[in-house]
C-alpha positions as CSV (number, residue, x, y, z in Angstrom):
1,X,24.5,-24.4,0.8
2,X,23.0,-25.9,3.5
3,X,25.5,-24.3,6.0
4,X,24.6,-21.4,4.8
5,X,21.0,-21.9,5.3
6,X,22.1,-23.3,8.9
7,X,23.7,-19.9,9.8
8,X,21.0,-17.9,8.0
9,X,18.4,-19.4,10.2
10,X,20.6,-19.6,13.5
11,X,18.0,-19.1,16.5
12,X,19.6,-15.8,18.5
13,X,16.8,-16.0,21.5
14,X,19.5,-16.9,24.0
15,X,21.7,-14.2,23.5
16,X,19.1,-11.5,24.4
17,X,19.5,-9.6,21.5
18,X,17.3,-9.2,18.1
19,X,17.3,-7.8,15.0
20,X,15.6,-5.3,13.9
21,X,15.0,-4.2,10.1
22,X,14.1,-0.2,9.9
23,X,12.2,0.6,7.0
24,X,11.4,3.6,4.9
25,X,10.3,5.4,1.9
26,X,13.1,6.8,-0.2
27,X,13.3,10.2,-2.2
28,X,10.9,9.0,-5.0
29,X,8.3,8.6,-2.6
30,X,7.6,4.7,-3.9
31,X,11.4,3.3,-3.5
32,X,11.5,1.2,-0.1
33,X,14.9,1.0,1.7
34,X,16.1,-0.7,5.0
35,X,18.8,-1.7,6.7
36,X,19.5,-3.8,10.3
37,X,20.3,-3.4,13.5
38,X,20.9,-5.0,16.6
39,X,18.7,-4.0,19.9
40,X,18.1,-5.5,23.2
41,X,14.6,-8.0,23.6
42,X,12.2,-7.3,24.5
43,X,10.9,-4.9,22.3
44,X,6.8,-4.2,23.5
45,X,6.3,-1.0,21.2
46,X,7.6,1.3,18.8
47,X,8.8,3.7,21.8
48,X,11.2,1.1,23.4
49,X,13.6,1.5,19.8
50,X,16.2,4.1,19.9
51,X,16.3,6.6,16.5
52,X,18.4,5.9,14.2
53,X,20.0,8.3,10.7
54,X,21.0,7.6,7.6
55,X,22.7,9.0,4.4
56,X,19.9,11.0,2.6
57,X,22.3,12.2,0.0
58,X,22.2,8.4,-1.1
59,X,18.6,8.0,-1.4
60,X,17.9,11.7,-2.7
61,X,16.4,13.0,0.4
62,X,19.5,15.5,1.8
63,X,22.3,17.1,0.3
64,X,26.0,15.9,0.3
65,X,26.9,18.6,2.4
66,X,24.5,17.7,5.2
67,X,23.1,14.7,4.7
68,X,22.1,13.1,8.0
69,X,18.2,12.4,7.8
70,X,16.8,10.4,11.3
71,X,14.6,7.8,11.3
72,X,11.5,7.8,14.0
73,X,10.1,4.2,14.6
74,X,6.1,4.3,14.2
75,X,5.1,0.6,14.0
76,X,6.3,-2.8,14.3
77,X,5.7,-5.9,12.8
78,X,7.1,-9.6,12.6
79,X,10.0,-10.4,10.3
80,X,8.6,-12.9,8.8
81,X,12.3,-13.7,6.8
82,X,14.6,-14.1,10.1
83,X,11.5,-15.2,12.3
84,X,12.0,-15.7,15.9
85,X,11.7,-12.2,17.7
86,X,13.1,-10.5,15.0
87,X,11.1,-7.4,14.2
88,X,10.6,-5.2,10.8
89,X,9.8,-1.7,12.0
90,X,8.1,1.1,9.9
91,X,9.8,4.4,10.0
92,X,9.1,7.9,9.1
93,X,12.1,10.4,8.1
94,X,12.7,13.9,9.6
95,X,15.8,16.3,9.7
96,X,18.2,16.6,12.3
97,X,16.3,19.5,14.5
98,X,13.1,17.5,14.1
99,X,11.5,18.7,11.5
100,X,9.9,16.0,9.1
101,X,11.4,15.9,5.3
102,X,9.3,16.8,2.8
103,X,8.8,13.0,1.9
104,X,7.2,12.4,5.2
105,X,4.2,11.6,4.1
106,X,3.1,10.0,7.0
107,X,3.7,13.0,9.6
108,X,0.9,15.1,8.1
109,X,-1.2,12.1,8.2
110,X,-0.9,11.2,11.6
111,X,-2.1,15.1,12.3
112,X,-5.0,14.5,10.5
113,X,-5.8,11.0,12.5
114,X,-5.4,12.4,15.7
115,X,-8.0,14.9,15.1
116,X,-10.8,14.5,18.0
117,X,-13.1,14.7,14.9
118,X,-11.7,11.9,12.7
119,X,-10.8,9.9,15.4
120,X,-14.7,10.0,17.2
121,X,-15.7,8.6,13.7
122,X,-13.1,5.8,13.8
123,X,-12.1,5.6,10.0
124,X,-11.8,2.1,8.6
125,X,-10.0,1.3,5.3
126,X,-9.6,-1.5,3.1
127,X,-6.8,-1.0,0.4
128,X,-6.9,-3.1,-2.6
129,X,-3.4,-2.8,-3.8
130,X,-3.0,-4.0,-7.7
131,X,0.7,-4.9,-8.7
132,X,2.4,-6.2,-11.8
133,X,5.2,-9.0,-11.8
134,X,7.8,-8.4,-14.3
135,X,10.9,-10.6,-15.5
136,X,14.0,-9.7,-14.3
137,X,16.1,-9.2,-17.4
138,X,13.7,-7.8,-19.9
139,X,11.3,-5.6,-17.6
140,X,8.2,-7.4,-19.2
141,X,5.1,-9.1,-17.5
142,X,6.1,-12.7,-15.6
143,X,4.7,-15.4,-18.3
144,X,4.8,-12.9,-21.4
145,X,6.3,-14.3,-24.6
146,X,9.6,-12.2,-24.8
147,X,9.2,-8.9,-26.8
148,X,5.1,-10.9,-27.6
149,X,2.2,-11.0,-26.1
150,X,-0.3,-13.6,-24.8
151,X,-4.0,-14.1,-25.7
152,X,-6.1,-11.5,-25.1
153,X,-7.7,-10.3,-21.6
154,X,-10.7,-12.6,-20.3
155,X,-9.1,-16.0,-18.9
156,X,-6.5,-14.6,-16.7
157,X,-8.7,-12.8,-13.7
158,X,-8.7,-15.3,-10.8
159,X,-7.4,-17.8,-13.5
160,X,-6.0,-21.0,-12.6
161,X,-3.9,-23.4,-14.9
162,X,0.1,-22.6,-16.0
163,X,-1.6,-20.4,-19.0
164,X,-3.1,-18.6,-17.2
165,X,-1.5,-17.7,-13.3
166,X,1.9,-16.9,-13.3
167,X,3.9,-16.1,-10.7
168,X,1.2,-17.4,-8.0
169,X,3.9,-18.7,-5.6
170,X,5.2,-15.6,-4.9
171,X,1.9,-14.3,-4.2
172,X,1.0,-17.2,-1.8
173,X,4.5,-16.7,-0.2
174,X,3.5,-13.0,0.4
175,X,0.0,-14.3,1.6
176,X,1.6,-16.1,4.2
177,X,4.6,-13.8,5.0
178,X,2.1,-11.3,5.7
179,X,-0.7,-13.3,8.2
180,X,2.7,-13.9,9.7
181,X,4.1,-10.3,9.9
182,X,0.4,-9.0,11.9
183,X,-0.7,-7.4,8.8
184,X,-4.3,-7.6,8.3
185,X,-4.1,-8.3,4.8
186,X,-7.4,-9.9,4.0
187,X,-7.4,-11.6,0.6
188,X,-5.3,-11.8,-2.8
189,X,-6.2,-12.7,-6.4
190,X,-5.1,-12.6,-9.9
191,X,-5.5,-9.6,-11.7
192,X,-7.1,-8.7,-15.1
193,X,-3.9,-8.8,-16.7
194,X,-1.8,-11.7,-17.2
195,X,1.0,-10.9,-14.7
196,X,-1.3,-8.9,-12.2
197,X,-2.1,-9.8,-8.8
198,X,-4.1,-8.0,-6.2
199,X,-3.9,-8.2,-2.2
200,X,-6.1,-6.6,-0.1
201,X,-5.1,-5.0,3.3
202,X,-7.9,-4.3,5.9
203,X,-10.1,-3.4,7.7
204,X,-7.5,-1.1,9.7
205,X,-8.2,1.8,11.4
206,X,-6.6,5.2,10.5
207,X,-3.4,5.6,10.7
208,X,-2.4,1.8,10.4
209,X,-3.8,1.3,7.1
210,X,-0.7,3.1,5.9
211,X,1.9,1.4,7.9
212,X,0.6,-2.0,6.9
213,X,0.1,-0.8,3.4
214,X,4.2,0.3,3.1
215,X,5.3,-3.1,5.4
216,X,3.1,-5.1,2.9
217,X,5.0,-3.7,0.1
218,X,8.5,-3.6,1.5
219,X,7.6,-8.0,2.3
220,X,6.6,-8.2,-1.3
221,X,9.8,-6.5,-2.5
222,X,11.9,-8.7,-0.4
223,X,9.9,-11.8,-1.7
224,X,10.4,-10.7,-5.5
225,X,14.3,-10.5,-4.4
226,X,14.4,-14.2,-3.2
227,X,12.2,-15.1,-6.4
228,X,14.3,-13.3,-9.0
229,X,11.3,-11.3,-10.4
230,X,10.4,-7.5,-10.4
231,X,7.8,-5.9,-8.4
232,X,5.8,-2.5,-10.6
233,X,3.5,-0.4,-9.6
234,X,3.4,1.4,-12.6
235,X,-0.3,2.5,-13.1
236,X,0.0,1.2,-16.8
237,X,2.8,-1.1,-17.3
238,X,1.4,-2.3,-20.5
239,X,0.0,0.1,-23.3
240,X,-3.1,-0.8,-25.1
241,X,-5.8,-3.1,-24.6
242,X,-4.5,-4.0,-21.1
243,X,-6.4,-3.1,-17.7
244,X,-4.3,-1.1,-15.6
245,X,-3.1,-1.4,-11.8
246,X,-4.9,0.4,-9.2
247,X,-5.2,0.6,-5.4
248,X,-8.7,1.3,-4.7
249,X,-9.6,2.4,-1.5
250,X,-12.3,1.1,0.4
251,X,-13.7,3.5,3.3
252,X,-16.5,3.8,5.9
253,X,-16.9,6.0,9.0
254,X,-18.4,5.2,12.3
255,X,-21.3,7.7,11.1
256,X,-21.7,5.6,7.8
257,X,-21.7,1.8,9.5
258,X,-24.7,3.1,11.7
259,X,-28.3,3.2,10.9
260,X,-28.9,5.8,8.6
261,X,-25.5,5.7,7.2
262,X,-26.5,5.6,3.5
263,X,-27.3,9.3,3.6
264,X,-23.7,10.2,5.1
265,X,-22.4,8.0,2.2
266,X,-23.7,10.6,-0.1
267,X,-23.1,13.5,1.4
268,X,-19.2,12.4,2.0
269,X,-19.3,11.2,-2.0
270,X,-20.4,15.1,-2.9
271,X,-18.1,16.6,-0.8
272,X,-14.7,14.6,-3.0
273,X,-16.6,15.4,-6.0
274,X,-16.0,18.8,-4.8
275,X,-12.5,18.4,-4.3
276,X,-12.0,16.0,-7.2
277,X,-8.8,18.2,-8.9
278,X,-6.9,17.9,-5.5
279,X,-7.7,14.4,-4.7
280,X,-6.6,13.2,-8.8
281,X,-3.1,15.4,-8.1
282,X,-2.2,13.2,-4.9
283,X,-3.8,10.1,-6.3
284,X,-0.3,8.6,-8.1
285,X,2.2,9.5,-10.9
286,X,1.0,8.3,-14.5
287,X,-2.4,8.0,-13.2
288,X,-4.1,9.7,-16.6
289,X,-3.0,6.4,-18.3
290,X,-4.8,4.7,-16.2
291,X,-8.3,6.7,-15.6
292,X,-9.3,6.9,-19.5
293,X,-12.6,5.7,-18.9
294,X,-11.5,2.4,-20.3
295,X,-10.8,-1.0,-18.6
296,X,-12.9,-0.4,-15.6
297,X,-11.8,2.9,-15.1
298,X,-13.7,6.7,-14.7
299,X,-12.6,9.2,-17.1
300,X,-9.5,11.4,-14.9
301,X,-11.6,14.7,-15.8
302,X,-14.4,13.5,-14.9
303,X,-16.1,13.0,-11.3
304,X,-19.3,10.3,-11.0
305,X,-20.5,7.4,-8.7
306,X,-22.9,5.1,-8.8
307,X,-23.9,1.8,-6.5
308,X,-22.3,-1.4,-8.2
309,X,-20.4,1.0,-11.2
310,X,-17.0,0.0,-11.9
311,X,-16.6,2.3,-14.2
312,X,-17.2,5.3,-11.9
313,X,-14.8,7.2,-9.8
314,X,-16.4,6.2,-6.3
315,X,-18.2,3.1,-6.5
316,X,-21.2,1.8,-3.8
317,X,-22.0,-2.0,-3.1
318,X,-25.1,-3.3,-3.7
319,X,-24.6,-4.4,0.2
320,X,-24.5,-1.1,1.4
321,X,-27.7,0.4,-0.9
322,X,-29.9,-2.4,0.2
323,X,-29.2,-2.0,4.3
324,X,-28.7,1.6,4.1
325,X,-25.3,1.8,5.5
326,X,-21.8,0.4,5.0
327,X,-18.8,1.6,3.4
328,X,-17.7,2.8,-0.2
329,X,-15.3,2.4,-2.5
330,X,-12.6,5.2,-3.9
331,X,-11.2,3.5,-7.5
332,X,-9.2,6.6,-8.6
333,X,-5.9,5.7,-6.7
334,X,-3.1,4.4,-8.9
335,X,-1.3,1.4,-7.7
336,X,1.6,3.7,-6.8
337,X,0.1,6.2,-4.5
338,X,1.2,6.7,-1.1
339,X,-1.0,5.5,1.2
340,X,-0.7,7.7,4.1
341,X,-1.7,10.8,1.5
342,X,-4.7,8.8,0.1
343,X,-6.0,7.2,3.4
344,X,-5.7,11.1,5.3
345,X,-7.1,12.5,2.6
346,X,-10.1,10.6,2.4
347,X,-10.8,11.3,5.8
348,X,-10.1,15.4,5.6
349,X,-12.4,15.9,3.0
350,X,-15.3,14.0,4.2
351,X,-15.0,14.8,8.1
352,X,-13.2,17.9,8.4
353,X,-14.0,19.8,4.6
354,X,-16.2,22.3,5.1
355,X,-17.1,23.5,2.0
């Protein structure tokens, strides 16, 4: 075993070469794939990496018959699991004659960031992703009696104690793998639910909340792998009297962070209560068994906010009341939402929405 770890973590430096892991979203829209290749160091920027394609017939993306989809490098970040300067790159998908699949969630995105309007206001986002850790061979909560249940919700949210935290070594291993990677993930803690965790990524700035968001993800995935657990993002994993999993988005313009920014709060918050249908419908699958106005959630039907309210659909710190600027906070997203839909349509409807 030791020769195995040996080869495993072989430095390559000397030989000029490195490895680079390209990573993208498969035909669910939530699955992560990858897969390696060599290229020559130094590698400064997303530009220096050639395309690559793969089988989108095998990931549900293309048919059998023509089933080359190419991959675009966007951003790059650390590999944090071969180390050295190994690189994990963040891809988006787009057919043969350069058009991007309809899974390409991040091309329409980018549009909307590259706006002269969105990018004078210099949108920041924190993303609080929620996740669930589940045992590998019964699909149940990490910690959970088999087929039972434990005591009921209270002790477990930023618990400590071996009743209490399970599964908190793979979420200080992601902690770390992440400083490591360049992600600006800014915090974690255990969730709610037995089982749950929650990292935060941000503040990042457009665009790059999304990559970070899906490279965060793809090093939790791999992490889970090594650990022998199951990663979900199911917005309600557990039916009942369980909080669900969420990915609340945090947002502030440059507009709202200057003086006078409370009153640009509030007129961004009326204009996605306006558009409250469209935002729900891109928000995550499952989501309406999450938002029942139960367990810290807003009612799905439903559009409110209020300053301190968990229970409301957009949420405003007490911080950013008192000093009359800041940020807020969006709580409808479900843990599995995409992150370049949520993040570009945050910033559509309150900068470019013209109702």
């Amino acid at each position: 075993m030791s020769l195995l770890e040996d080869l495993i973590n072989l430095d390559i430096t000397e030989t000029g070469s490195i490895i680079a892991e390209y990573i993208w979203i498969g035909g669910s829209g939530l699955d992560v794939r990858s897969k390696a290749r060599t290229v020559k160091a130094p590698i400064k920027s997303p530009k220096d990496l050639p395309k690559w394609n793969y089988d989108g017939s095998s990931t549900g993306q293309a048919p059998g018959e023509d089933s080359e989809v190419i991959l675009y490098p966007q951003a790059i970040f650390k590999d944090p699991f071969r180390k050295g300067d190994n690189i994990l790159v963040i891809c988006d998908a787009y057919t043969p004659q350069g058009d991007p699949i309809p899974t390409n969630k991040r091309y329409a995105a980018a549009k909307i960031f590259s706006d002269p309007a969105v990018e004078k206001e210099l949108p920041w986002f924190g993303i609080e992703q929620e996740f669930t850790l589940l045992q590998k061979e019964v699909k149940w909560p990490l910690g959970w009696p088999v087929g039972g249940f434990p005591g009921p919700q209270g002790p477990y949210y930023c618990g400590v104690g071996a009743d209490k935290a399970w599964g908190r070594a793979i979420i200080d291993a992601h902690y770390k793998a992440c400083i490591y990677a360049g992600i600006q993930i800014s915090g974690i803690n255990g969730e709610v639910m037995p089982g749950q965790w929650e990292f935060q990524v941000g503040p990042a700035v457009g665009i790059s909340a999304g990559d970070q968001l899906w490279c965060a993800r793809y090093i939790l995935e791999r992490i889970t792998e090594l650990a022998g657990a199951v990663l979900s993002l199911d917005p309600k994993p557990i039916e009942g009297d369980w909080n669900g999993a969420g990915c609340h988005t945090n947002y502030s313009t440059l507009s709202m962070r200057e003086e006078g920014g409370y009153e640009v709060i509030k007129k961004a918050i009326e204009k996605l209560g306006l558009r409250h249908k469209e935002h729900i419908a891109a928000y995550g699958e499952g989501n309406e068994r999450r938002l029942t106005g139960r367990h810290e959630t807003a009612d799905i039907h439903t559009f409110s906010w209020g300053v301190a309210n968990r229970g409301a659909s957009i949420r405003v710190g007490r911080d950013t009341e008192k000093e009359g600027k800041g940020y807020f906070e969006d709580r409808r997203p479900a843990s599995n939402m995409d992150p370049y839909t949520v993040t570009s349509m945050v910033a559509y409807t309150t900068i470019l929405y013209n109702p």
